[in-house]
C-alpha angles and dihedrals in degrees: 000000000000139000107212127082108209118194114188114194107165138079105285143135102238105201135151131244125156104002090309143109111237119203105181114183116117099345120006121246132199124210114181097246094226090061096056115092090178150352125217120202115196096163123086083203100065117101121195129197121253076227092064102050089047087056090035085055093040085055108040099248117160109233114199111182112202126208134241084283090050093252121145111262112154150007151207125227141159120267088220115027096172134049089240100037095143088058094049085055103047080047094051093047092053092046109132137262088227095049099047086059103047096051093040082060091049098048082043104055087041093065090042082059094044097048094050085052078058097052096040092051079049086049099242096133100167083045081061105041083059104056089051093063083050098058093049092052100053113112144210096304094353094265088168089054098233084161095062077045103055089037087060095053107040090050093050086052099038099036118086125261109286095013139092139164093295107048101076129218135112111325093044088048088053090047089054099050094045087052088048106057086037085059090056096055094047090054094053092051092051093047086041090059091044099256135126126256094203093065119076143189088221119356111070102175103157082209097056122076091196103056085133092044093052089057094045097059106050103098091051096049081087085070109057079034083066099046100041083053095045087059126098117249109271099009116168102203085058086115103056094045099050088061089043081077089080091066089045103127116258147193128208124145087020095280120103128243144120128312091234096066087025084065088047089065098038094053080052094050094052088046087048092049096054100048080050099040084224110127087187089079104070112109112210125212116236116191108203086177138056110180124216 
């Protein structure tokens, strides 16, 4: 897999040739097609070649296709991403009750922790305290809910004066955009492992084809929460900057690198951790860097 992300927002033909991606619009530009992890495309006037999404599927390239006001609203993903997928499905549909809530406890209390780190950079501190509190108390699968708790909380504290989740406006636009994207990252590694999106751990929506995805990101939603709060209001790179979240600098496994391949081995350490019904191997992301 790659390493770019390449967003394309202007009026272009994308097409392959040689191994490469072609974007010809006013001037033609060549990206070598193995380096690229995923394409956005925010324009309606952009056409692509048959021949390119063969080559972006063969090579496990995330494809998000963006409406007429430049939001996510589709993507483009492999039917097969492994070379035993059929044995990774018939795994993942045998996975066990226990282990579902174990883990689901684990990725819980993981985005408790990661949203007090957000209060207390925000200096609520008994906000904090709080969540912490939170976080010890969740239980196997959360059957007490600490998670609606803490969520409470840490909007009421993060959102601006007079909004929440639900009004609307720029900051929950910004939100949107940034879970989204995150979503489609989590659904190319899956697929990329040879699992199925539509089976969770947790969410178990029969309308929704990325019930897995949805419970693996959790823990990592803190982090576009960070960077949409941290924007000025209209600002019209918001965009840009909420996909930039994908380069922030990362730990996990004690070694450094980018949350985008940080969320690659976490998604394979979850999926490690239920074939072996052991939750202590989950590997969490930590970003120490958001870039500007």
């Amino acid at each position: 897999m790659g390493f770019r992300t390449v967003i394309v927002n202007s009026r272009c033909k994308l097409e392959f040739r040689l191994n490469y991606l072609i974007i010809r619009g006013e001037q033609e530009r060549r990206i070598i097609l193995n380096e690229i992890n995923t394409i956005i495309i925010q324009s309606t006037a952009i056409s692509l070649t048959a021949a390119l999404l063969c080559e972006l599927m063969k090579n496990n390239v995330k494809v998000i296709f963006c409406d007429e006001k430049n939001n996510p609203q589709s993507e483009l993903i492999p039917y097969y991403g492994a070379h035993n997928t059929s044995k990774r499905y018939k795994t993942q549909l045998m996975w066990q009750e226990d282990t579902k809530r174990s883990v689901w406890r684990a990725i819980i209390k993981q985005k408790i922790e990661n949203q007090a780190g957000n209060l207390l950079k925000y200096g609520f501190s008994s906000e904090y305290e709080l969540l912490n509190n939170y976080k010890n108390d969740v239980q196997l699968g959360d059957i007490s809910n600490r998670e609606g708790h803490a969520a409470k909380v840490y909007f009421n504290c993060m959102m601006p004066s007079g909004e929440n989740r639900r009004s609307g406006g720029f900051i929950n636009g910004c939100l949107n955009y940034g879970y989204a994207i995150l979503l489609s990252i989590f659904n190319r590694e899956i697929v990329a492992c040879g699992y199925l999106t539509q089976l969770g751990i947790w969410h178990d929506n029969e309308f929704n084809p990325f019930n897995l995805s949805c419970d693996l990101m959790e823990p990592l939603r803190p982090v576009v929460d960070f960077t949409a709060f941290s924007l000025e209001f209209g600002d019209e790179a918001f965009k840009k900057k909420m996909v930039n979240i994908l380069n922030y600098q990362t730990v996990i496994n004690d070694k450094k690198t980018t949350l985008d391949i940080a969320i690659r081995q976490y998604v394979h350490s979850v999926m490690g951790a239920m074939e072996k019904n052991d939750e202590s191997l989950i590997c969490f992301p930590k970003v120490i860097s958001f870039n500007e």
